[in-house]
C-alpha positions in Angstrom: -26.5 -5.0 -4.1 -26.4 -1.8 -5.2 -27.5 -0.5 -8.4 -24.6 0.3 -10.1 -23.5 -3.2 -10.3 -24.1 -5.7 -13.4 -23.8 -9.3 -13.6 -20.0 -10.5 -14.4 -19.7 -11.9 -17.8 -17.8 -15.6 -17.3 -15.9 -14.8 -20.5 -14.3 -11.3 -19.8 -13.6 -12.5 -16.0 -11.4 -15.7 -17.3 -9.9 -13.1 -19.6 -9.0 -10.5 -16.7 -7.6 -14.1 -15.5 -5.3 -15.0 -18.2 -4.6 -11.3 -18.7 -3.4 -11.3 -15.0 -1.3 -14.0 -15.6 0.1 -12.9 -18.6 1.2 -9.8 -16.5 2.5 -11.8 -13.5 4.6 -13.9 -16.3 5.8 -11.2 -18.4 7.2 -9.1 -15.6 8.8 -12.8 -13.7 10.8 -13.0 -17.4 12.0 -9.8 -17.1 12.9 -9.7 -14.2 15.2 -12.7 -14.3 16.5 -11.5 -18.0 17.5 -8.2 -16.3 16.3 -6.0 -18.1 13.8 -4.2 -20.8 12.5 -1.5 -22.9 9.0 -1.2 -21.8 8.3 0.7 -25.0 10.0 -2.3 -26.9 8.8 -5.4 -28.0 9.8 -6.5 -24.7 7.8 -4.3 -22.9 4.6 -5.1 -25.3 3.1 -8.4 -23.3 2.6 -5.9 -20.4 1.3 -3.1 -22.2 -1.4 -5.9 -24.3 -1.9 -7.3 -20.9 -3.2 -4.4 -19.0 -5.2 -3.0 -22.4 -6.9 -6.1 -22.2 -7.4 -6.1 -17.9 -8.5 -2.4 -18.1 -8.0 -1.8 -14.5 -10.5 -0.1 -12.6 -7.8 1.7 -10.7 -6.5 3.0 -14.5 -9.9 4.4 -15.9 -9.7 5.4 -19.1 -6.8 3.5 -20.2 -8.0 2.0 -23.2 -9.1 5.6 -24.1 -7.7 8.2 -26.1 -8.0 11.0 -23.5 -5.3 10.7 -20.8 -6.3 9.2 -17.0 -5.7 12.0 -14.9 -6.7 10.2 -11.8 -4.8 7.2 -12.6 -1.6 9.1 -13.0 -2.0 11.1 -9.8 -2.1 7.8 -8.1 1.3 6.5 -9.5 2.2 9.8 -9.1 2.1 9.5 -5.3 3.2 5.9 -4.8 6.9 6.8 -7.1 9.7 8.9 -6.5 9.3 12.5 -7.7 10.8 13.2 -10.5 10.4 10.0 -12.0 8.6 11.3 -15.5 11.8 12.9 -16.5 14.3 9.5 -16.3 14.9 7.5 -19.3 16.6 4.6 -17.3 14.9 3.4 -14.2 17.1 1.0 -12.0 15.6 -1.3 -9.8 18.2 -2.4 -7.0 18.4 -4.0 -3.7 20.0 -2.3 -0.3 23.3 -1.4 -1.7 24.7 1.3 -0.2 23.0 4.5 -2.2 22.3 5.7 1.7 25.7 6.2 2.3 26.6 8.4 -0.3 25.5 12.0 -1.0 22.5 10.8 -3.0 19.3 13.2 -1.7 16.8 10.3 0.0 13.7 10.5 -2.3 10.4 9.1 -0.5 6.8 8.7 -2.4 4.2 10.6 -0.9 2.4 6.9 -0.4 5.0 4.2 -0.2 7.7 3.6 2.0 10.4 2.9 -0.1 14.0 4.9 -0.5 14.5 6.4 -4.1 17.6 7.9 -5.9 18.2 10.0 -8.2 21.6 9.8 -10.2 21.6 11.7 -12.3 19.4 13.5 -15.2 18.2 10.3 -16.7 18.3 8.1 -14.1 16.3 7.1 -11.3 16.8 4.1 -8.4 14.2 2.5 -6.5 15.0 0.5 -3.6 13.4 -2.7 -2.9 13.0 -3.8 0.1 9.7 -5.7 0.5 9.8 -8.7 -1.8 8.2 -9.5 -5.3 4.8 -7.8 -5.0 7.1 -4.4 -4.4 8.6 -5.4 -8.4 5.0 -5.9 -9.7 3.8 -2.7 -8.4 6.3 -0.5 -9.7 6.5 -2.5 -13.1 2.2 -1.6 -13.1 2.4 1.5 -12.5 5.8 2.3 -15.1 3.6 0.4 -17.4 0.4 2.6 -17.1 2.5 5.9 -17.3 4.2 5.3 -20.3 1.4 4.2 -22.2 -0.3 7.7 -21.0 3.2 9.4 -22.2 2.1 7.7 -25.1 -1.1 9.4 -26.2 0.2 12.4 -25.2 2.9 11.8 -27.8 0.8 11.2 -30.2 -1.3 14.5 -29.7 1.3 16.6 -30.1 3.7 14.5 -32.9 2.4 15.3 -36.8 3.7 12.1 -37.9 4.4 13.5 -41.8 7.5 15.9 -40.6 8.0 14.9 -37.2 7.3 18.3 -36.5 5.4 19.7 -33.0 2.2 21.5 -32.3 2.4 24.9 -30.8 0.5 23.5 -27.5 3.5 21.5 -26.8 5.8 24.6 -27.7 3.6 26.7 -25.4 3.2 23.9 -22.5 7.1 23.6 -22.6 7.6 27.4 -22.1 5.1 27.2 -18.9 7.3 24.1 -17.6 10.2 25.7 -17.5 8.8 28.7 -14.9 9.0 28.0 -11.4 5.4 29.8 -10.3 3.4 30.7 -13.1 0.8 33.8 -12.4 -3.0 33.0 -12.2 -3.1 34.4 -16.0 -0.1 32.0 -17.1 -2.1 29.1 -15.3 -5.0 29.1 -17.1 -3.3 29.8 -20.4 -0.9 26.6 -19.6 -4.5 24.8 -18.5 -6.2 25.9 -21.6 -2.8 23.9 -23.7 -3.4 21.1 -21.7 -6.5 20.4 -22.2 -5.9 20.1 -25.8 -2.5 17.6 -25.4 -4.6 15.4 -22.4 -8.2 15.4 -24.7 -9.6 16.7 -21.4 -11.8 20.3 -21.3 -10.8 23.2 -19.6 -12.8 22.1 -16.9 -11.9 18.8 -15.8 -8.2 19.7 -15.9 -8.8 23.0 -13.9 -10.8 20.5 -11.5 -7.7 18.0 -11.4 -4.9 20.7 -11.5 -4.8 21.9 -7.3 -4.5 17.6 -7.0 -1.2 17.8 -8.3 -0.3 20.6 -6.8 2.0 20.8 -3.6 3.5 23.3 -1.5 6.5 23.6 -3.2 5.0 23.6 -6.7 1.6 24.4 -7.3 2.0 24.0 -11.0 3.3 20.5 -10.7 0.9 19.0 -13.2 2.4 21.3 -15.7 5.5 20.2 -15.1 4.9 16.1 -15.1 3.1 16.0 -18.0 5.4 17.5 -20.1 8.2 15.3 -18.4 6.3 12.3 -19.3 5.7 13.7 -22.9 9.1 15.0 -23.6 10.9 11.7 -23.1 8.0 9.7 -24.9 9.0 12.7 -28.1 13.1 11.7 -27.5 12.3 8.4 -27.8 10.1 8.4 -31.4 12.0 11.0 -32.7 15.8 10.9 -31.3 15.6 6.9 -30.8 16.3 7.8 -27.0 14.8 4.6 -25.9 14.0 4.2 -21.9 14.8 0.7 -20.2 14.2 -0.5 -16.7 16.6 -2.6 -15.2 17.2 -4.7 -12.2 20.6 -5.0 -10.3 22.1 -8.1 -10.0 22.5 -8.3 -6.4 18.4 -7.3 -6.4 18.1 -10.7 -8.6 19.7 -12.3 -6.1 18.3 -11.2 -2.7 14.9 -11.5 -4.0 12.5 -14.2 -2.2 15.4 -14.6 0.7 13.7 -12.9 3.8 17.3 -11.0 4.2 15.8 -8.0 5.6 12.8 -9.6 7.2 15.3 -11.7 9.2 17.1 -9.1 10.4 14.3 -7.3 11.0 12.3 -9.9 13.4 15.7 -10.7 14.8 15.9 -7.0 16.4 12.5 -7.5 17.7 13.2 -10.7 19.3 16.5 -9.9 20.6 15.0 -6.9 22.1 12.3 -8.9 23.6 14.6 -11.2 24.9 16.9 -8.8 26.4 13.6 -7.1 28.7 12.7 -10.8 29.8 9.3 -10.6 28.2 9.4 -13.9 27.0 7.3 -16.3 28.9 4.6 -13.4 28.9 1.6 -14.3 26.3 2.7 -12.0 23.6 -0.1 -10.8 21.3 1.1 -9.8 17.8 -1.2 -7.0 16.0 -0.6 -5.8 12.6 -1.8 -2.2 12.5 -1.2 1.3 12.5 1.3 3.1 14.5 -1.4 5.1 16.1 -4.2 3.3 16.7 -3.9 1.0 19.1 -1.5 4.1 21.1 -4.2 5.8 21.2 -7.2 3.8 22.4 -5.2 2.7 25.3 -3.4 5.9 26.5 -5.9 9.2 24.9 -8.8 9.0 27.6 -6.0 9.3 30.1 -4.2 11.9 28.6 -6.7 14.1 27.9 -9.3 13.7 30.1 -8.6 17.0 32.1 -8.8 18.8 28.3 -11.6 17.2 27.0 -13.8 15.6 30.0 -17.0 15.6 28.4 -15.4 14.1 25.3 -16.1 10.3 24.3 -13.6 8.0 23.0 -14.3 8.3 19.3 -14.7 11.7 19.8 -11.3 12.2 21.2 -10.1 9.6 18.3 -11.5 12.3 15.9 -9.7 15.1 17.3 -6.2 13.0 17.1 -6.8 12.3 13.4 -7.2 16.2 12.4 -3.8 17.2 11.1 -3.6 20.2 13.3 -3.5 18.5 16.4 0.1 17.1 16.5 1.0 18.8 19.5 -1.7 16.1 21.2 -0.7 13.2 19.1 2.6 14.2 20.6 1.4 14.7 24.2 -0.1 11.2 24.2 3.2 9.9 22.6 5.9 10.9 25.3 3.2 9.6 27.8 2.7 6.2 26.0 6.8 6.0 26.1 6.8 7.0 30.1 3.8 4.3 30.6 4.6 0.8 28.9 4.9 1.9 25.6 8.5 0.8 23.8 9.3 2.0 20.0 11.9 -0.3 17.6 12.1 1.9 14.7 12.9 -0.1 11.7 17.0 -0.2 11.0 16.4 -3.4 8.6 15.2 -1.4 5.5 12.0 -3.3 5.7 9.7 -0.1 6.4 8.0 -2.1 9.2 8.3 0.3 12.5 7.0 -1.8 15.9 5.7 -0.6 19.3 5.6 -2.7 21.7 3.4 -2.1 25.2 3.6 -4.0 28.1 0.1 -3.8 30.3 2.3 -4.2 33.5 3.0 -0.4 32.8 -0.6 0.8 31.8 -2.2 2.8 34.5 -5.7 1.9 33.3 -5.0 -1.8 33.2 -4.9 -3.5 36.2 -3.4 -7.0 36.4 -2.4 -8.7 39.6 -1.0 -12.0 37.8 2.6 -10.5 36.8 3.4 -13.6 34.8 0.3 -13.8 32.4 -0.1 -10.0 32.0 0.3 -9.2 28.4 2.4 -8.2 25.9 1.2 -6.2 23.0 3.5 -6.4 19.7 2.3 -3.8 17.1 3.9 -3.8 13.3 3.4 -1.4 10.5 1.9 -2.7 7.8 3.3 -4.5 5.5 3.3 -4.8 1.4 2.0 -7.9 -0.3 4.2 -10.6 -0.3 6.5 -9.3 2.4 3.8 -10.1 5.0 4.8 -13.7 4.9 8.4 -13.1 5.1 8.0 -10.5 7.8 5.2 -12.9 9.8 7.5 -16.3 8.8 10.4 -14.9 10.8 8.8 -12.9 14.0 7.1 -16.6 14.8 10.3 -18.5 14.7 12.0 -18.9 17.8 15.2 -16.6 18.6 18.6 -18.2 19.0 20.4 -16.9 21.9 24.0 -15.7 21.6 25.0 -19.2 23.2 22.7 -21.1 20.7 19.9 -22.0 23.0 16.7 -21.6 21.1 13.6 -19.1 23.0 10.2 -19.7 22.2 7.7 -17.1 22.5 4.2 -17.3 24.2 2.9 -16.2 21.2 -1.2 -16.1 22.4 -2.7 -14.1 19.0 -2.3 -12.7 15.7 -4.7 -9.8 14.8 -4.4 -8.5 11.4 -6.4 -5.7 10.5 -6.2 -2.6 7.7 -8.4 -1.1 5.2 -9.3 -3.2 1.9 -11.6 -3.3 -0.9 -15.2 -4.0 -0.2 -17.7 -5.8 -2.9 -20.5 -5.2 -1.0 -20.7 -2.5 0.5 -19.2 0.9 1.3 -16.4 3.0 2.1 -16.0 2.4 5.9 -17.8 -0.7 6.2 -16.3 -3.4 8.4 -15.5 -6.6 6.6 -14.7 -9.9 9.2 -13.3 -12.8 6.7 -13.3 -16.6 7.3 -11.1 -17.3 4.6 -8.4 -15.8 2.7 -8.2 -16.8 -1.3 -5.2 -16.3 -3.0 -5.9 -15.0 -6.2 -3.6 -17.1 -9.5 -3.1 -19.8 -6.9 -4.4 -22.8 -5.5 -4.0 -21.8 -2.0 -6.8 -21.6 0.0 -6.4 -20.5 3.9 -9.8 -20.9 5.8 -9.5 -20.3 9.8 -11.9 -19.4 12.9 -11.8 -16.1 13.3 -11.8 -14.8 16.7 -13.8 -11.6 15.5 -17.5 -11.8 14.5 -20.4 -9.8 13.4 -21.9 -9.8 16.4 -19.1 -8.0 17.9 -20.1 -5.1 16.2 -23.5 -4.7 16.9 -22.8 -2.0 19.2 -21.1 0.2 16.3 -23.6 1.2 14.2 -21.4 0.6 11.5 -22.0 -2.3 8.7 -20.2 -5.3 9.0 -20.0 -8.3 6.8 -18.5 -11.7 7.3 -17.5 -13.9 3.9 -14.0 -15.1 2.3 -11.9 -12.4 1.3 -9.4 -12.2 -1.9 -6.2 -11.3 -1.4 -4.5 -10.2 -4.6 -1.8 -9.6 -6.2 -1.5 -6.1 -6.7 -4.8 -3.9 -6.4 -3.9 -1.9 -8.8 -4.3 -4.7 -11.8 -8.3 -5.4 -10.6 -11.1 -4.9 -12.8 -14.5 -5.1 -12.4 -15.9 -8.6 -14.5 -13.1 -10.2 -12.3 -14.1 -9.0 -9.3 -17.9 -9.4 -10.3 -17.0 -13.2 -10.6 -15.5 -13.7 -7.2 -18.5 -11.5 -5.9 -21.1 -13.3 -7.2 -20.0 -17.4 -8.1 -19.8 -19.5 -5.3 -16.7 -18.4 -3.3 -19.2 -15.2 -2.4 -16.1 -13.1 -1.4 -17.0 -9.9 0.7 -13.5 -7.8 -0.3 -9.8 -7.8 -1.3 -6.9 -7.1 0.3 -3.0 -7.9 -0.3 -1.3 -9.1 3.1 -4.4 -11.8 4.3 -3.1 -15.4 2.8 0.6 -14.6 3.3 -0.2 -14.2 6.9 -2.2 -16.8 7.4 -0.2 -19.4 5.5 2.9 -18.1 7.7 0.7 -18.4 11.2 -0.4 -21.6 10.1 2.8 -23.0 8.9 4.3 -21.9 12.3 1.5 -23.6 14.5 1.0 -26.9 12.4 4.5 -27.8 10.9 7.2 -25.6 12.4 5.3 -26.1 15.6 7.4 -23.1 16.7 3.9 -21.9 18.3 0.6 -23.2 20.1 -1.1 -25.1 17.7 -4.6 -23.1 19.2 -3.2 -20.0 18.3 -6.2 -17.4 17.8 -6.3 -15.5 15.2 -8.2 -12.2 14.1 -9.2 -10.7 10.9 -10.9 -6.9 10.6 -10.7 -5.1 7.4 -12.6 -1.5 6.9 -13.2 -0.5 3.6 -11.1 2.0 1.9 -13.5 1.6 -1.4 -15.5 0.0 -3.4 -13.7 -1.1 -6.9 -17.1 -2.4 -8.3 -19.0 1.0 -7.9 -17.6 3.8 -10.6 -16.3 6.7 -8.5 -15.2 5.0 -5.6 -12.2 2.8 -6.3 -9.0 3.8 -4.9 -7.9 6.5 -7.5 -10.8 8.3 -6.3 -9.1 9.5 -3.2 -8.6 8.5 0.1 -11.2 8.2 3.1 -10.6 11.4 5.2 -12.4 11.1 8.8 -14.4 8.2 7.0 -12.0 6.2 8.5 -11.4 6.8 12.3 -14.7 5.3 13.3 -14.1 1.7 11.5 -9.7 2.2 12.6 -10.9 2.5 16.2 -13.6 0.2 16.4 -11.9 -2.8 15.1 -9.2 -1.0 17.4 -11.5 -1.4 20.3 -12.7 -4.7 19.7 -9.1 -6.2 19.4 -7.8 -5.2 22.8 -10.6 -5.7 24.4 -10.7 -9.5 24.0 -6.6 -9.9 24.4 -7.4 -7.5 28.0 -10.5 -9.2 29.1 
């Protein structure tokens, strides 16, 4: 185990626990009352809750210095602009598309964002409860950093503000600021975030984008200057959920529409009776290892595969991602793009059209389903419906050959590294009693070859990775269950597979199933959870491997 790990503390990990499901309760209440001030007293049980989690993810939250890193994460999973709204409105598909509303996307979720007006902000669910607890996290983190800013820049005896503020407000209001105007705007900033020159100069090109390189600038005084409205003008800022959202939610609407496409489309190409393996992955992936040796073999003939994988991953190779695209479409390779709001895009390949895979038995040759990943919760509704059988326009009910599900993604490791390989038996689904142990298909022996590390153990699956701290995780690590990772989607999948093969009996009751995870970081190790940054070319080596191993054992 490595050295940076300490033994968990069975106190402050039943804490984390009832601190959890505080949260988890809290934001269930609100959400069914409507709405909230989350500065309020009805927005205090989430804010006690969190201070008492302190999520690894968060850093130093329970500090008086503001969480850079934290922020930049929210930052990138919610809708730009967000840190100016007072009123943030939580809705369900209601027709904001088809208006003249501009379509705001985060940076690192799929989800569709409006903005109103100048204080207010949609956000579109579409992907179930875990979708609500994220957001309500994250809103809940960034206003208690507003917060501290705040109170760095409010003298409480007059109300009045420092000149920092005055100063950072000036700089906000510029659209480029000169490299002289940066630094003086840094050296303001450091004061109003308790950072030093230094680490916010480190931090500030993080924030930056294209279009605005001084975006940091910008959000922080957004998020301070409606934390000052609120103390001093009594401009208070509420969250709120639309009434058709309360609803919808928990009713698989879009997921049914969504694996109704897919079957319907199935159905339609007469692909049913084929075994039909289901893989939830990437949308690249799997394109890739069956069509790139082909494609580029002429360009790159003393390339290997991973080599070539490589190549495709750097971000100024499109022009070859799209080569190997319009070939994959011309050779077995079919694209639904999601019309259902769900965010899940599918490919679908059928082997009869592969020029590399030969397979004289028409009738068994396979069919490859690939979906998108999906969010938490909404992998049970999205898995719940695809296995169902489709009912015909004359009511007769199809069944699909359904012959595997492979799930694999990046997760958390506990013990381990970023890009390990982690092959579960079990999924545990944390704040429940449900427990989902299966034979995985996949084992550590089918790595040897990779010269990666792989482990094999029962995995968490969480939920929300941003609320995990370290004595909590330290506990599932070391007790008994011995748990190798964490992840989101693994227990909804498997209780929808199992459900579907043992009660619904809607597919083979032997179903195999097939569980790879590579690790996108280590929350136990300081430095390397998920706020830390992403994997880079870390990743293609584990993405392709699991990759690799998958398709081979559905083409052998």
């Amino acid at each position: 185990m490595n050295d940076s790990l300490h033994s968990y503390s069975p106190s402050r990990a039943q804490e984390s626990t009832n601190a959890i499901e505080r949260l988890y309760i809290a934001m269930r209440h609100l959400f069914n009352r409507g709405f909230y001030k989350p500065m309020g007293v009805s927005g205090e049980t989430l804010r006690e809750a969190l201070l008492s989690l302190r999520p690894e993810i968060y850093g130093s939250i329970n500090e008086e210095k503001v969480e850079l890193n934290g922020l930049l994460y929210v930052l990138e999973r919610l809708p730009e602009g967000i840190e100016e709204c007072r009123f943030i409105n939580l809705t369900s598909e209601e027709g904001y598309q088809e208006a003249d509303f501009e379509v705001i996307i985060p940076k690192k979720r799929r989800r569709n964002c409006y903005r109103i007006d100048d204080e207010q902000m949609n956000i579109e669910i579409t992907r179930g409860r875990s979708e609500i607890y994220d957001i309500l996290t994250h809103l809940t983190f960034m206003y208690m950093e507003a917060e501290k800013i705040r109170k760095r820049v409010q003298l409480e005896e007059d109300d009045s503000i420092k000149r920092d503020w005055e100063k950072i407000e000036v700089f906000a209001k510029k659209k480029i600021l000169s490299e002289r105007e940066r630094n003086i705007a840094i050296s303001h900033l450091a004061f109003v975030l308790g950072r030093s020159f230094q680490e916010v100069s480190t931090t500030y090109p993080k924030f930056a984008t294209s279009e605005d390189p001084d975006k940091l600038v910008k959000f922080i005084y957004g998020l301070g200057n409606i934390s000052l409205q609120e103390a001093i003008d009594k401009k208070k800022r509420e969250i709120s959920f639309s009434p058709v959202l309360r609803e919808q939610i928990g009713h698989h609407i879009h997921s049914t529409f969504w694996a109704y496409q897919i079957k319907k489309w199935i159905h339609q190409k007469n692909l049913f009776e084929r075994p039909l393996h289901i893989i939830s992955a990437n949308m690249h992936s799997v394109m890739n290892t069956l069509y790139a040796k082909t494609v580029l073999k002429e360009k790159y003939p003393e390339s290997s595969n991973m080599e070539l994988y490589e190549l495709l991953s750097d971000d100024e190779n499109k022009s070859l991602r799209n080569e190997i695209k319009q070939y994959a479409l011309k050779h077995g390779m079919s694209v639904i793009e999601d019309s259902s709001r769900s965010h899940i895009d599918v490919q679908i390949f059928d082997t009869l059209k592969i020029t590399d895979y030969k397979n004289s038995d028409v009738k068994n040759a396979p069919v490859i389903l690939v979906m998108d990943y999906a969010f938490g919760e909404q992998a049970y509704g999205a898995m719940d419906e695809l296995l169902k059988p489709f009912k015909a326009p004359n009511e007769t009910l199809f069944y699909m050959n359904i012959d595997s599900v492979s799930i694999m993604g990046k997760a958390g490791i506990l013990e381990g590294d970023k890009g390990d390989i982690m092959i579960p038996n079990a999924h545990i689904f944390e704040g429940s009693s449900g427990n989902y142990p299966f034979k995985n298909e996949l084992c550590d022996e089918d790595f040897n070859d990779s010269e990666i590390k792989t482990c094999e153990g029962s995995m968490i699956t969480v939920l929300g990775t941003s609320l995990q701290n370290r004595d909590l995780l330290q506990f599932f690590y070391e007790s008994t269950w011995r748990s190798i990772g964490l992840e989101m989607e693994g227990a909804h999948y498997q209780k929808a597979i199992q459900a579907a093969s043992q009660i619904r009996k809607s597919i083979k009751e032997n179903i195999k199933v097939r569980y790879a995870y590579y690790a996108s970081d280590n929350p136990l190790q300081t430095g390397s959870t998920l706020a830390s940054g992403g994997l880079g070319t870390t990743g293609v080596k584990p993405t392709y491997t699991i990759t690799e191993k998958i398709l081979n054992q559905i083409l052998d």
